[in-house]
matplotlib code that plots the C-alpha trace (Angstrom):
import matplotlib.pyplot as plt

x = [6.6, 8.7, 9.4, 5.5, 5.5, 7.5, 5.9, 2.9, 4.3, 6.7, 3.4, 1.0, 4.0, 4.3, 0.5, 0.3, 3.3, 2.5, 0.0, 2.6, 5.1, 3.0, 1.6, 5.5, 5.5, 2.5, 0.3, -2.2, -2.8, -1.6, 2.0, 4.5, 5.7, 8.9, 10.1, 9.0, 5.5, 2.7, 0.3, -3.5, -5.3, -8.2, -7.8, -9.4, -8.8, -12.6, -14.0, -11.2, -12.0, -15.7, -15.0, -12.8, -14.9, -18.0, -16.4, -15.2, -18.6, -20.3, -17.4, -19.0, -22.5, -21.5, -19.0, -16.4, -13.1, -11.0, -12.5, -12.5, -8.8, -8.0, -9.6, -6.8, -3.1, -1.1, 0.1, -3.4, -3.8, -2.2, -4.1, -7.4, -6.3, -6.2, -9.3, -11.6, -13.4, -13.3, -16.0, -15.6, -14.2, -15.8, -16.6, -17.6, -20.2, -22.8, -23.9, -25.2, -25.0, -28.3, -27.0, -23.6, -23.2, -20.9, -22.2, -19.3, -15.9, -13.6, -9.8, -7.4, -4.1, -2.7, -5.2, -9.1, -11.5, -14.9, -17.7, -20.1, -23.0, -23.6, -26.7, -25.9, -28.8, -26.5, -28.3, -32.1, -32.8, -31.7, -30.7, -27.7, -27.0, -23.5, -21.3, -17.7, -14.3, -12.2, -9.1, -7.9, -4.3, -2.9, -0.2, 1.8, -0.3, -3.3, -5.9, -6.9, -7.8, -5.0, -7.5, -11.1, -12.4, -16.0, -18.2, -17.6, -18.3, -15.5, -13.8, -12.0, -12.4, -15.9, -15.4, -18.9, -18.0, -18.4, -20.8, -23.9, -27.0, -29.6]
y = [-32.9, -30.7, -32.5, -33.4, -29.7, -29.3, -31.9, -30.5, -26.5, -27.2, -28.8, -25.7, -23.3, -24.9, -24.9, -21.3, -20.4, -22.8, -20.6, -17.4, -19.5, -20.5, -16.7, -15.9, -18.8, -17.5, -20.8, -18.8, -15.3, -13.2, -13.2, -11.6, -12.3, -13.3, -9.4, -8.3, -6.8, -7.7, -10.2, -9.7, -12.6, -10.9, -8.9, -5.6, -4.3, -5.0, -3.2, -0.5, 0.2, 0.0, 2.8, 4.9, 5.0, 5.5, 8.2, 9.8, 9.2, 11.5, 13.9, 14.1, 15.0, 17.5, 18.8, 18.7, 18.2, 18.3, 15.4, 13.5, 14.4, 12.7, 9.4, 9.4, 8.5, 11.5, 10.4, 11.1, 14.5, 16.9, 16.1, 15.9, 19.8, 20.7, 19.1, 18.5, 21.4, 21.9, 20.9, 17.3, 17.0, 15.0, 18.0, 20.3, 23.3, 22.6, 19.4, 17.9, 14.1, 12.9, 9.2, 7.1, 4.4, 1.2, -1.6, -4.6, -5.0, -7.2, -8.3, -8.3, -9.4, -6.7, -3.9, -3.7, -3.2, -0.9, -0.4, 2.6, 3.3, 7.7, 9.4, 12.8, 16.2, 17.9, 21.5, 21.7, 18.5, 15.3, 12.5, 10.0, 7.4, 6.2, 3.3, 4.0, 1.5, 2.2, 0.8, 1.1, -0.2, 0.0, 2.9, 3.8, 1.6, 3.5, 2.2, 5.2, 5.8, 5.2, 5.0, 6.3, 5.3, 5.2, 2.7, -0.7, -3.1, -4.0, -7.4, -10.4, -12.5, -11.3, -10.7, -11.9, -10.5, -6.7, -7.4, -6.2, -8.9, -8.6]
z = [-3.0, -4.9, -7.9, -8.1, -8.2, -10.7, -13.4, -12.8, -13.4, -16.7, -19.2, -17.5, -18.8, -21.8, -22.1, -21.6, -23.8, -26.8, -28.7, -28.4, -30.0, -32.5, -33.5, -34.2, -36.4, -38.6, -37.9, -35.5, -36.5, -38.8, -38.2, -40.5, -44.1, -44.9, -45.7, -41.9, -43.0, -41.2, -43.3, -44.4, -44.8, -46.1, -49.9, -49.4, -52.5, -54.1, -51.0, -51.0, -54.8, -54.9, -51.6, -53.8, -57.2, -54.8, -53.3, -56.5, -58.3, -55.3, -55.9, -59.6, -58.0, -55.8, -58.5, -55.4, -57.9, -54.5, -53.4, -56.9, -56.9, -53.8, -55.1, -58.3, -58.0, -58.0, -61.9, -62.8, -60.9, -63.5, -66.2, -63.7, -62.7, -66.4, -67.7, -64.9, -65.0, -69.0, -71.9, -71.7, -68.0, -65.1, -63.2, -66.4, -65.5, -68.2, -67.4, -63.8, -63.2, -61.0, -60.7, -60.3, -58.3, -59.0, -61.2, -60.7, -59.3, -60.5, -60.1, -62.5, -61.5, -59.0, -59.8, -59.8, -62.4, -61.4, -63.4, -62.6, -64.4, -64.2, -65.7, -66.4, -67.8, -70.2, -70.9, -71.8, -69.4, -71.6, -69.6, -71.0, -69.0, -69.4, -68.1, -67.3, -66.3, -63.5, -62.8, -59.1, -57.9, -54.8, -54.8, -51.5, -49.2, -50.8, -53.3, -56.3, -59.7, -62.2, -65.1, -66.4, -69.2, -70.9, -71.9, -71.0, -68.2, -65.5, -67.2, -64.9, -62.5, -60.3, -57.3, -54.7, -52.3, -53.6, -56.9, -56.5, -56.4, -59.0]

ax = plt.figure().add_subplot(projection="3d")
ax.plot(x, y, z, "-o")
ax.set_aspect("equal")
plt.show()
């Protein structure tokens, strides 16, 4: 009776413990990488991007510079804290920007490309829509703005997941 016990407990352990064995191997779960870092198997960096220019863009409406400055990397901040505010700056007194919202997102290579499309009234009421390119990288665990630039339209490979439909 005993040893009947005992093949029926050893494959009911080994049942049981199989799929914890198997999590520290990486084939079920996420397991870790090979430097001891937990893994993602999902990119977030289109969503986290498209999260960041958004956020930076409503910064721009509300003329909140703060906020706009915590979407950028911090090698982008001094020059942000100089020219922000001035004639041609994002957050400049004399115009008032009604619309921005994020056109595409794209990869390219370890960073992410963001096109927004902003319409701004600059003094007696004129509206100019204008497009500008993002580029968000991941910096300290963190995804910001490293780069601002007008005009164009985010270039790469297109990410579905996070382009717009239309």
């Amino acid at each position: 009776m005993r040893i009947f016990r005992l093949r029926v407990a050893v494959p009911a352990v080994a049942l049981v413990l199989a799929p914890l064995g198997l999590t520290g191997c990486g084939l079920v779960g996420g397991g870790t990488t090979p430097g001891g870092t937990e893994s993602s198997p999902i990119d977030d960096g289109p969503e986290k991007s498209r999260t960041a220019v958004q956020a930076y863009l409503d910064a721009m409406k509300a003329k909140d510079a703060a906020t706009g400055r915590g979407q950028l990397c911090a090698p982008m901040q001094a020059g942000f804290d100089a020219s922000a505010k001035g004639p041609t700056g994002d957050f400049a007194s004399h115009f008032k920007v009604t619309e921005a919202s994020v056109t595409d997102v794209r990869s390219d290579g370890g960073a992410q490309q963001v096109g927004a499309s902003v319409t701004v009234v600059v003094g007696d009421g004129d509206e100019q829509p204008m497009n500008l390119l993002f580029t968000v990288v991941k910096s300290q665990g963190q995804w910001c703005i490293a780069k601002e630039v007008p005009g164009g339209k985010a270039t790469g490979t297109p990410d579905p997941d996070t382009s717009p439909a239309g």
